[in-house]
N, CA and C atoms of all chains as a GROMACS GRO file, in nm:
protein
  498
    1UNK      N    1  17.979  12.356   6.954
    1UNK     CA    2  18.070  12.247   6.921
    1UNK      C    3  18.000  12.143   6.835
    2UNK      N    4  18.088  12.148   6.713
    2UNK     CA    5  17.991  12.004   6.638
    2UNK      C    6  17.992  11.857   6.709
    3UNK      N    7  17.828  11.813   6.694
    3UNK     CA    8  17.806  11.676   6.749
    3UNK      C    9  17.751  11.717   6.884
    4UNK      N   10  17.704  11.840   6.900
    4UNK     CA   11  17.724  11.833   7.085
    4UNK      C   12  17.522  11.814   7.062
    5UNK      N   13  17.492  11.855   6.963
    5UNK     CA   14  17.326  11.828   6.967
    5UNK      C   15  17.340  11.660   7.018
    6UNK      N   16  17.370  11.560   6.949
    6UNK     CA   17  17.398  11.438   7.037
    6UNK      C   18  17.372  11.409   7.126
    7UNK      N   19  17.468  11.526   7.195
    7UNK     CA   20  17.471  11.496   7.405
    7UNK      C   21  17.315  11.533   7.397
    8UNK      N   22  17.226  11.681   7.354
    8UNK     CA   23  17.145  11.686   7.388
    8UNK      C   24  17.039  11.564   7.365
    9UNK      N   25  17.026  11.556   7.285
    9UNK     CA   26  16.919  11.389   7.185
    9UNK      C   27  16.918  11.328   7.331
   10UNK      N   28  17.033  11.263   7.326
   10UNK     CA   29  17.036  11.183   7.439
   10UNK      C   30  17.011  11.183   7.547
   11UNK      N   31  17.018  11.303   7.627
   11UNK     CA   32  16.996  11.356   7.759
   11UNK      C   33  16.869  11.343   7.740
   12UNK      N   34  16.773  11.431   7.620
   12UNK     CA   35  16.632  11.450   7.642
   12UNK      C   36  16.590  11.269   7.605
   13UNK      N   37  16.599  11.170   7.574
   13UNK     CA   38  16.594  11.060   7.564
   13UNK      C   39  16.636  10.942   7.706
   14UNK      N   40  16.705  10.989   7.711
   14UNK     CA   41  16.729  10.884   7.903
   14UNK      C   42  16.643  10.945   8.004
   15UNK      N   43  16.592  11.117   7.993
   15UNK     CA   44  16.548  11.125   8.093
   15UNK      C   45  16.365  11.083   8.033
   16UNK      N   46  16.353  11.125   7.943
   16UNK     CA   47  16.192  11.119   7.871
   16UNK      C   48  16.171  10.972   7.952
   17UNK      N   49  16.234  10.866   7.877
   17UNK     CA   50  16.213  10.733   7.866
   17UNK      C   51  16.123  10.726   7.992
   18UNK      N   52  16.155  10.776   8.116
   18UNK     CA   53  16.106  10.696   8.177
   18UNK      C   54  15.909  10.757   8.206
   19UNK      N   55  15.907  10.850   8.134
   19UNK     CA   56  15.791  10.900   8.133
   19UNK      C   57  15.667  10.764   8.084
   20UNK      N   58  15.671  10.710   8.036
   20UNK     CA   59  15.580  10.596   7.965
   20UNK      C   60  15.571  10.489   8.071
   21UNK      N   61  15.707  10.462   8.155
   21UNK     CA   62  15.644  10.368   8.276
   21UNK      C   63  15.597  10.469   8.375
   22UNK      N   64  15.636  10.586   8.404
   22UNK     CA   65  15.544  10.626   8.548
   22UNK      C   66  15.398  10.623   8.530
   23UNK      N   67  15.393  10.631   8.391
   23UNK     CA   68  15.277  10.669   8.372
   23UNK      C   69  15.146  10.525   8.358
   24UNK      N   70  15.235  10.409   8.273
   24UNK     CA   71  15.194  10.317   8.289
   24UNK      C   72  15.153  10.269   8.440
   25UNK      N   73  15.284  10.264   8.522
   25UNK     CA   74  15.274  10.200   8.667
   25UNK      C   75  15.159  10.251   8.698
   26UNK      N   76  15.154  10.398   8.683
   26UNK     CA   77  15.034  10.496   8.757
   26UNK      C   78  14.944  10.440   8.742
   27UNK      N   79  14.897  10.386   8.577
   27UNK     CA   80  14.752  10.331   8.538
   27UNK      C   81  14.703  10.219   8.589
   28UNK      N   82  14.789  10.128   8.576
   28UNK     CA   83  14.798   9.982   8.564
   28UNK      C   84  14.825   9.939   8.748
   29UNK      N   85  14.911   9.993   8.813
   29UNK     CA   86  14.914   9.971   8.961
   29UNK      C   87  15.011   9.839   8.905
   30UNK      N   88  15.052   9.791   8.834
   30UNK     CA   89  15.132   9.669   8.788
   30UNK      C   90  15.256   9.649   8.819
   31UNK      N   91  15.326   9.645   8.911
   31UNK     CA   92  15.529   9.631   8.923
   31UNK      C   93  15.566   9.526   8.913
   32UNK      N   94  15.481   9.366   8.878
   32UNK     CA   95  15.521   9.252   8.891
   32UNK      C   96  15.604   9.242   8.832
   33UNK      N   97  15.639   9.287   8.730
   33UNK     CA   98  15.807   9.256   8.649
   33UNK      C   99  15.895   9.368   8.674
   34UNK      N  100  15.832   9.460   8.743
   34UNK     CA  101  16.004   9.615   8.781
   34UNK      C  102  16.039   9.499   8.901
   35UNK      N  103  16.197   9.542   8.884
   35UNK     CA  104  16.293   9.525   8.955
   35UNK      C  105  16.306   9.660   9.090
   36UNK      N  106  16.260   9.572   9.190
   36UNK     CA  107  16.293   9.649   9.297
   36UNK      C  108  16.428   9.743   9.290
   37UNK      N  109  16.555   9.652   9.283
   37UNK     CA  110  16.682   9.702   9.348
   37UNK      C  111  16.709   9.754   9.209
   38UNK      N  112  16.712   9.770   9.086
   38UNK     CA  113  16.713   9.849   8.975
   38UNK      C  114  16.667   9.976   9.006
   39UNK      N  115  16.539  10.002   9.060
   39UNK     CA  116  16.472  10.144   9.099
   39UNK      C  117  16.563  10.192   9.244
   40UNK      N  118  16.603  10.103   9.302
   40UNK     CA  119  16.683  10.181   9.445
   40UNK      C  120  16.803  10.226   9.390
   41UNK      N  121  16.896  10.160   9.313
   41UNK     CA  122  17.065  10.190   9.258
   41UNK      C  123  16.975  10.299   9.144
   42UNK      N  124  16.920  10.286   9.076
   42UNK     CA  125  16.897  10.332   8.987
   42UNK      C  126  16.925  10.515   9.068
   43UNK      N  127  16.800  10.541   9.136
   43UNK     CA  128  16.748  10.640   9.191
   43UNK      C  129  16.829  10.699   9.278
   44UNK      N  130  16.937  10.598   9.327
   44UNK     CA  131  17.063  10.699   9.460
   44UNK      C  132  17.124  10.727   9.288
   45UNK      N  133  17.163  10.619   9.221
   45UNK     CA  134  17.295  10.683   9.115
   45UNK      C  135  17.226  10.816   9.064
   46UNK      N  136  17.110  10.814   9.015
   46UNK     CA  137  17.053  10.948   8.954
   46UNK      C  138  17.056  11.069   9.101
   47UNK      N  139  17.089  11.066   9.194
   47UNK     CA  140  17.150  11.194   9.286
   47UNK      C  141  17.242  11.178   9.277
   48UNK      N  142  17.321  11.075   9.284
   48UNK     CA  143  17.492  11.107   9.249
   48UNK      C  144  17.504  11.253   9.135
   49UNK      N  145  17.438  11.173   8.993
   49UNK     CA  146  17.463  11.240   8.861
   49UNK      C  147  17.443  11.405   8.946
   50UNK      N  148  17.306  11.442   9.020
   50UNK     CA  149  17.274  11.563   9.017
   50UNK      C  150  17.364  11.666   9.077
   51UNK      N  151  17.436  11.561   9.203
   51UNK     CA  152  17.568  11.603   9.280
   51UNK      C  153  17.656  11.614   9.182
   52UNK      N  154  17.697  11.553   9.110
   52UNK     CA  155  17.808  11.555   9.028
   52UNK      C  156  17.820  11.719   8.935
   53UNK      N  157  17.636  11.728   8.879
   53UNK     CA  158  17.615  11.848   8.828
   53UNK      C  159  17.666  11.977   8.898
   54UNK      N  160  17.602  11.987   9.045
   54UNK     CA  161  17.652  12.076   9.100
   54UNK      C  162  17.771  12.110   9.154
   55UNK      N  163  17.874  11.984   9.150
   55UNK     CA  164  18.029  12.018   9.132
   55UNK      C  165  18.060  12.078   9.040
   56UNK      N  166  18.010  12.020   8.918
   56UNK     CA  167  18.080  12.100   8.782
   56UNK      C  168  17.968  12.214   8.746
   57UNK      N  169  17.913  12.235   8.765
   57UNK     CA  170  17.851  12.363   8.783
   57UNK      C  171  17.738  12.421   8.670
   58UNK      N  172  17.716  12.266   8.598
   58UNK     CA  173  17.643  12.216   8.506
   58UNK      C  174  17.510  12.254   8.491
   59UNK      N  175  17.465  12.352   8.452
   59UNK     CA  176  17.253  12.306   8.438
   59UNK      C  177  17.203  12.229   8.395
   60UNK      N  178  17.259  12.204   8.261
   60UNK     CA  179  17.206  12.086   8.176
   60UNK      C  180  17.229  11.957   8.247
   61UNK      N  181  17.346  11.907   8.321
   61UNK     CA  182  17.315  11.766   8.412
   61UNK      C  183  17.234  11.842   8.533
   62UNK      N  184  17.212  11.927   8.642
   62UNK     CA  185  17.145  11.954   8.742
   62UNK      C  186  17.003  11.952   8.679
   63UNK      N  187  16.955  12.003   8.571
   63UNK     CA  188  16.787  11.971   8.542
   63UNK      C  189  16.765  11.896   8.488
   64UNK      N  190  16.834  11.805   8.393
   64UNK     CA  191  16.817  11.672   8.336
   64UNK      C  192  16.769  11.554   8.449
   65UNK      N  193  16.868  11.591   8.548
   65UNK     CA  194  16.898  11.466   8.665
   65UNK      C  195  16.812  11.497   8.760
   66UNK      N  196  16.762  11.648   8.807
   66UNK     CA  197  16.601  11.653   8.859
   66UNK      C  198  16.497  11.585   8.791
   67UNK      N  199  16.472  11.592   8.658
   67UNK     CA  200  16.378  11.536   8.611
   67UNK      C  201  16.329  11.359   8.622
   68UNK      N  202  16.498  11.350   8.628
   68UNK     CA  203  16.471  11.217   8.608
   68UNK      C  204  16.480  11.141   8.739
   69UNK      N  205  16.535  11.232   8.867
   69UNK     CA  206  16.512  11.186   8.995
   69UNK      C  207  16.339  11.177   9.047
   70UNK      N  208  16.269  11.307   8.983
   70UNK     CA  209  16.157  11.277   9.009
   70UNK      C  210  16.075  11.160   8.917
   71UNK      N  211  16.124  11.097   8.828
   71UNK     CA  212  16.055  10.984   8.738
   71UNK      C  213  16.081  10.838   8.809
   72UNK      N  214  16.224  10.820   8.826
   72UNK     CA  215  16.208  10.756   8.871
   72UNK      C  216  16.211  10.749   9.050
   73UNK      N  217  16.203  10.825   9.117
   73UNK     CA  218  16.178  10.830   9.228
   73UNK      C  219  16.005  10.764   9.283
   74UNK      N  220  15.929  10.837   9.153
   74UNK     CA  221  15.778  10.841   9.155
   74UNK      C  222  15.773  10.671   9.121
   75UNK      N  223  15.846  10.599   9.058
   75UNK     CA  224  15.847  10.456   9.031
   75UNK      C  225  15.888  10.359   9.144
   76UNK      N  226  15.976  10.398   9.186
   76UNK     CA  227  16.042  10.319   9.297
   76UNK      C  228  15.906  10.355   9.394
   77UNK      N  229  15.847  10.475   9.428
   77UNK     CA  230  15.751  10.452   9.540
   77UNK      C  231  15.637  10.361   9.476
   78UNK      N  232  15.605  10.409   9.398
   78UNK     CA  233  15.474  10.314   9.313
   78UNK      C  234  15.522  10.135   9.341
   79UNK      N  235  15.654  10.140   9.316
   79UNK     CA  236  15.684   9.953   9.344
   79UNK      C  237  15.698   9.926   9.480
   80UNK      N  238  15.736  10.041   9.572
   80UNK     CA  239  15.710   9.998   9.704
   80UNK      C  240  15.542   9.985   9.796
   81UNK      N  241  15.467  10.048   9.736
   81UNK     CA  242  15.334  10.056   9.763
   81UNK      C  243  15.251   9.948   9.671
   82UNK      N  244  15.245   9.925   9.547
   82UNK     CA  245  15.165   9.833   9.512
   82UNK      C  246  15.266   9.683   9.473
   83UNK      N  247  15.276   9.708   9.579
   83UNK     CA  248  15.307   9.501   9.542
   83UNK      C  249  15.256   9.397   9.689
   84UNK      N  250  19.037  11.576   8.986
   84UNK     CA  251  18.966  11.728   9.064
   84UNK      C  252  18.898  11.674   9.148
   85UNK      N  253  18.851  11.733   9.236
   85UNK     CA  254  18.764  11.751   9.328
   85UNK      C  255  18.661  11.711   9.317
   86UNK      N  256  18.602  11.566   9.381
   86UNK     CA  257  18.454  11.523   9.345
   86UNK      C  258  18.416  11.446   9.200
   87UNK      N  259  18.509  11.433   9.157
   87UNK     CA  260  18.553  11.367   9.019
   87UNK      C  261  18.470  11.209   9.043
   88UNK      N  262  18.512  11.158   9.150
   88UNK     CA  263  18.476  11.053   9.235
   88UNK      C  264  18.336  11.042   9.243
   89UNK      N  265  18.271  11.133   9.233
   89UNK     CA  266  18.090  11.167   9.246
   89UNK      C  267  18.052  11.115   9.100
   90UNK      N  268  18.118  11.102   8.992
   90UNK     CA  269  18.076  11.118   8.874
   90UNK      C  270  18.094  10.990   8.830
   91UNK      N  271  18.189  10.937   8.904
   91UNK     CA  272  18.240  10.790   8.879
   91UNK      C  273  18.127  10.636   8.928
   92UNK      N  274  18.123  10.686   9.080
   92UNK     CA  275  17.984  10.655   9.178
   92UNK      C  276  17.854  10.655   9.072
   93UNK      N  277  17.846  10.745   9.024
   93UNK     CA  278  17.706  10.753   8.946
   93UNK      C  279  17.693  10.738   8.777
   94UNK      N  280  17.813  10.687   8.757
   94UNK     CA  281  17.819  10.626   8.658
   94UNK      C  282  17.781  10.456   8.665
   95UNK      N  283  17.874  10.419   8.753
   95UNK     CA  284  17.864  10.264   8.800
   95UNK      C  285  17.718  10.238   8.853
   96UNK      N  286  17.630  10.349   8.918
   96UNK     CA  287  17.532  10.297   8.991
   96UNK      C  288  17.405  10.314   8.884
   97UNK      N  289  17.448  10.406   8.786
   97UNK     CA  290  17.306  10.408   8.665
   97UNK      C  291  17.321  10.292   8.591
   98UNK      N  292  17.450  10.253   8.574
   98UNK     CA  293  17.504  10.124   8.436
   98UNK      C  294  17.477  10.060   8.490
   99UNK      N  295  17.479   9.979   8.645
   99UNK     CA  296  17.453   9.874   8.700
   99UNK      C  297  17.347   9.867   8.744
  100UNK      N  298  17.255   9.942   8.733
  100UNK     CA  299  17.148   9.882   8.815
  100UNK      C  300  17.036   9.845   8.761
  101UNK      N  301  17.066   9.841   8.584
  101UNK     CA  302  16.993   9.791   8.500
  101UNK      C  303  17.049   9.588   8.504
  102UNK      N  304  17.125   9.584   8.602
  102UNK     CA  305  17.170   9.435   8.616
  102UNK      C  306  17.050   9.379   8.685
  103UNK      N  307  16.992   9.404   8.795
  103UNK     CA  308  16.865   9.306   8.885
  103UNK      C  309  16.769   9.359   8.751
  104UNK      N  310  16.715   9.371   8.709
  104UNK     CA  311  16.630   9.399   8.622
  104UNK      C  312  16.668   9.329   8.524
  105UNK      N  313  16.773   9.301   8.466
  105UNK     CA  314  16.810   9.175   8.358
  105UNK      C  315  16.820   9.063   8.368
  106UNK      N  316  16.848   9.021   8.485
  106UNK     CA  317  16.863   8.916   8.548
  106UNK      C  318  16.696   8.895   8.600
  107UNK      N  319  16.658   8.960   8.674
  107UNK     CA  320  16.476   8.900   8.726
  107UNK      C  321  16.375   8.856   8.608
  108UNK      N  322  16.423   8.971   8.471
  108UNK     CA  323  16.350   8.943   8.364
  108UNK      C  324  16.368   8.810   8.322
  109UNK      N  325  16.465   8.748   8.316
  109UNK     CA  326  16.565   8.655   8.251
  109UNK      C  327  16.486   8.569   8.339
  110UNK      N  328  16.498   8.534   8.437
  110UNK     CA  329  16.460   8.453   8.528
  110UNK      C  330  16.274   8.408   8.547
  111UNK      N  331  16.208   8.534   8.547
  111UNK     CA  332  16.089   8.526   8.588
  111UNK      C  333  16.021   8.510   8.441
  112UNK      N  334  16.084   8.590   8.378
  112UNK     CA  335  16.036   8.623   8.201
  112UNK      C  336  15.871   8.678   8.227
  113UNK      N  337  15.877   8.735   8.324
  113UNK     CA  338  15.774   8.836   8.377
  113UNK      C  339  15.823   8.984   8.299
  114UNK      N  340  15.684   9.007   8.220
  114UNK     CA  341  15.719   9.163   8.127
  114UNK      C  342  15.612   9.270   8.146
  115UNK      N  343  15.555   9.218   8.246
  115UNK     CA  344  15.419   9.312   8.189
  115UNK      C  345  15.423   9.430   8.299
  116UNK      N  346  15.475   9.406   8.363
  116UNK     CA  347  15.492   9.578   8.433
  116UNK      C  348  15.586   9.652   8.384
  117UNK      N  349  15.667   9.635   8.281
  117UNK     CA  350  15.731   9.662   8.182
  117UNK      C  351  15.679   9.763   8.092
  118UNK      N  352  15.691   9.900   8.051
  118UNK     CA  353  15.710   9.969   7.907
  118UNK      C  354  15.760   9.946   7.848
  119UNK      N  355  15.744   9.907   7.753
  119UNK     CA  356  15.791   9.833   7.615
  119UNK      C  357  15.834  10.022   7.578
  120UNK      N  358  15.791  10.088   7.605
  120UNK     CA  359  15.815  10.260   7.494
  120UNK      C  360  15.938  10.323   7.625
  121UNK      N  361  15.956  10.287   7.787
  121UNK     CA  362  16.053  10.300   7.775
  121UNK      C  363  16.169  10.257   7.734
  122UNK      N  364  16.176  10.087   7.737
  122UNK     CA  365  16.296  10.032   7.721
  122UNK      C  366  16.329  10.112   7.514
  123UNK      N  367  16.218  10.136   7.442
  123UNK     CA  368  16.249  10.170   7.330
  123UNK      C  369  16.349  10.302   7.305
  124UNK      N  370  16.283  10.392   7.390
  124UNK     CA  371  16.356  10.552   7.415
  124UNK      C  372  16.463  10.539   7.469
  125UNK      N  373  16.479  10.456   7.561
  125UNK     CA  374  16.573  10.463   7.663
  125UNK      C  375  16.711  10.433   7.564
  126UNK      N  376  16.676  10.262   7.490
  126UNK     CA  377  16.820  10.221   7.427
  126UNK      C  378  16.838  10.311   7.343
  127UNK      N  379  16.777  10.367   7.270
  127UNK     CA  380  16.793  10.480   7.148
  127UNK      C  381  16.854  10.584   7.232
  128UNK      N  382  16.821  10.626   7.346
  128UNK     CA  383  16.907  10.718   7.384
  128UNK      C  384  17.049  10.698   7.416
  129UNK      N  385  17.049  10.556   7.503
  129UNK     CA  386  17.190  10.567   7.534
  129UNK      C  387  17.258  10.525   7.455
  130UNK      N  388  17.243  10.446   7.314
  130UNK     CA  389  17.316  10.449   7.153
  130UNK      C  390  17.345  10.595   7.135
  131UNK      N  391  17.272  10.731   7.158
  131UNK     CA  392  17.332  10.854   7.147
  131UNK      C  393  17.428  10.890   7.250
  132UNK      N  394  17.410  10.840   7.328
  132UNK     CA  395  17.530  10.912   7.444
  132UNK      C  396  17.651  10.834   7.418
  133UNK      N  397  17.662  10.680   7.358
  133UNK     CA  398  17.774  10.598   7.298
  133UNK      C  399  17.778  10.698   7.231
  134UNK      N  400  17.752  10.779   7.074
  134UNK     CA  401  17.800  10.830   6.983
  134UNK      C  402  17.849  10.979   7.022
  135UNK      N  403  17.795  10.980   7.161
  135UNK     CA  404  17.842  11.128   7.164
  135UNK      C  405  17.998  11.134   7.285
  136UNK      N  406  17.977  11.001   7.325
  136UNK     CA  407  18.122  10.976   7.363
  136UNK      C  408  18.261  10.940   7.276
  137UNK      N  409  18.193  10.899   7.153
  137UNK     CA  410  18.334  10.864   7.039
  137UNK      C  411  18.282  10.993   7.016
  138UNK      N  412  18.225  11.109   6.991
  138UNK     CA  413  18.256  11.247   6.948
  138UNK      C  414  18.344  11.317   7.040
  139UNK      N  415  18.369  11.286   7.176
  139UNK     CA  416  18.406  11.340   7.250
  139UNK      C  417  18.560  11.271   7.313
  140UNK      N  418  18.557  11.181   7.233
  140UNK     CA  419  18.670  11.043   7.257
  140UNK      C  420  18.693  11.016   7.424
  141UNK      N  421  18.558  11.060   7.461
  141UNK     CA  422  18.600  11.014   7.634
  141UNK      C  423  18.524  10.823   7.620
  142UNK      N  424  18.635  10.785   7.713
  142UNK     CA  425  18.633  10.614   7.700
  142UNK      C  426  18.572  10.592   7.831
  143UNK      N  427  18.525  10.653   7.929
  143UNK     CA  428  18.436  10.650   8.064
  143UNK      C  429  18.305  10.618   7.963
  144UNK      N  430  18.248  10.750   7.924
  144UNK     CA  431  18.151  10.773   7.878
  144UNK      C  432  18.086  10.645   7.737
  145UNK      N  433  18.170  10.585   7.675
  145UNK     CA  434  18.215  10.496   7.543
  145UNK      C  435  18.211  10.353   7.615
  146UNK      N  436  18.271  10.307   7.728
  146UNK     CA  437  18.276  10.173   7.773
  146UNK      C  438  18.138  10.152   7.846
  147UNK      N  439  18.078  10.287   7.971
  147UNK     CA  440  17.949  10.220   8.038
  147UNK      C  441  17.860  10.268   7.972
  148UNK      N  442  17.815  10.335   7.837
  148UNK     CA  443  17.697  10.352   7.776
  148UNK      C  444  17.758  10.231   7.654
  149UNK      N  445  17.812  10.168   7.675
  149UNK     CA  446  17.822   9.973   7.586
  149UNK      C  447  17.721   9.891   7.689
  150UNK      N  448  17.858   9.916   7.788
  150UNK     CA  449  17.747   9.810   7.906
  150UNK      C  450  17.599   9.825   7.938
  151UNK      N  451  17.573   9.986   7.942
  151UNK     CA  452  17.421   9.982   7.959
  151UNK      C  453  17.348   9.958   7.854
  152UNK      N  454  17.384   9.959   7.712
  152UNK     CA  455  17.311   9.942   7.630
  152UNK      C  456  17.309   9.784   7.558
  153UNK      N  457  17.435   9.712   7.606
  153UNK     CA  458  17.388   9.516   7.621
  153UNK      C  459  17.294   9.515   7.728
  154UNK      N  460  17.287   9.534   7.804
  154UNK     CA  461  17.196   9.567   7.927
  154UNK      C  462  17.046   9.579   7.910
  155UNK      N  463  17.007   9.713   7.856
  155UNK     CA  464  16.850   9.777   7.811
  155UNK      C  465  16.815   9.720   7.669
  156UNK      N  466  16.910   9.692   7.610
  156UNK     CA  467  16.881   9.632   7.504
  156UNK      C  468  16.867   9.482   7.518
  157UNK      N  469  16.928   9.408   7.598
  157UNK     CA  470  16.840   9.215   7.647
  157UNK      C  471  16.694   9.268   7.701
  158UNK      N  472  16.680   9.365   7.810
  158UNK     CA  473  16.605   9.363   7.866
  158UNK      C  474  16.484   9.384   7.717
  159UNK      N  475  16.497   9.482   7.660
  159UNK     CA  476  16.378   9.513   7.556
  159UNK      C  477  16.368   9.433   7.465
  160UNK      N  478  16.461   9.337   7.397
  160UNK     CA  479  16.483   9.228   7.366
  160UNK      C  480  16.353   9.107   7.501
  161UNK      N  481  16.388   9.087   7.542
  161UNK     CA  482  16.298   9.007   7.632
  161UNK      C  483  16.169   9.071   7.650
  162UNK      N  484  16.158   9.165   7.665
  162UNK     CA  485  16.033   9.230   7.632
  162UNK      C  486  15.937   9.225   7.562
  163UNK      N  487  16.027   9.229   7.479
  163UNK     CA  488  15.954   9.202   7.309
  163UNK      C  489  15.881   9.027   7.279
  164UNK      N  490  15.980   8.961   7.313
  164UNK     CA  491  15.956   8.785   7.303
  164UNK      C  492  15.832   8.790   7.410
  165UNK      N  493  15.861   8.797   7.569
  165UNK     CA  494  15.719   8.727   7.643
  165UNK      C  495  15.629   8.820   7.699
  166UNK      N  496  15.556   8.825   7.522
  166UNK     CA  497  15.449   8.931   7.606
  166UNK      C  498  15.363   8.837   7.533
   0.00000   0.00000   0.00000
């Protein structure tokens, strides 16, 4: 379908993004400016998405939305441990 | 359909939960646990998922990738100013 590369761009772009803070947090041990309750809504809505995948029967949202459950999942613990 | 409702849930809870995070920034103007390279990827991505919702003329997809992207975009915007 034309335009559907788009959806992909994007998908690989929302989930990447968060690769540069886990990785930062990791280094730095730093959360003074993450938002706690951003990483909690954030991290249930990203299992919603993955639920949602497996209703519609989706791979591309079910491994997108793994990826990015484990990114930011790995963030939200990092802000619950170093602060 | 069925579970339609799952998709809705996790729409509202990814778009919104870039709100405590706009608001703490705003407030604290604390940036430094901040990636400046995600908030960069991130808005660039969800500007693609806006364009891939007017490709797709779905207005779910078109109204909360607006909101998230006034959203990630103050935040990286603020980012940018107090560092």
């Amino acid at each position: 379908m034309t335009g559907e590369w788009i959806g992909y761009v994007a998908a690989a772009m929302t989930t990447l993004s968060f690769v540069p803070q886990a990785v930062r947090t990791l280094r730095t041990r730093d959360t003074s400016g993450i938002s706690l309750w951003m990483y909690v809504v954030f991290t249930v809505g990203v299992c919603c998405w993955f639920f949602y995948g497996v209703v519609l029967m989706s791979w591309p949202m079910i491994v997108s939305n793994l990826v990015t459950l484990g990114l930011s999942g790995a963030i939200l613990a990092m802000k619950l441990r170093y602060r």
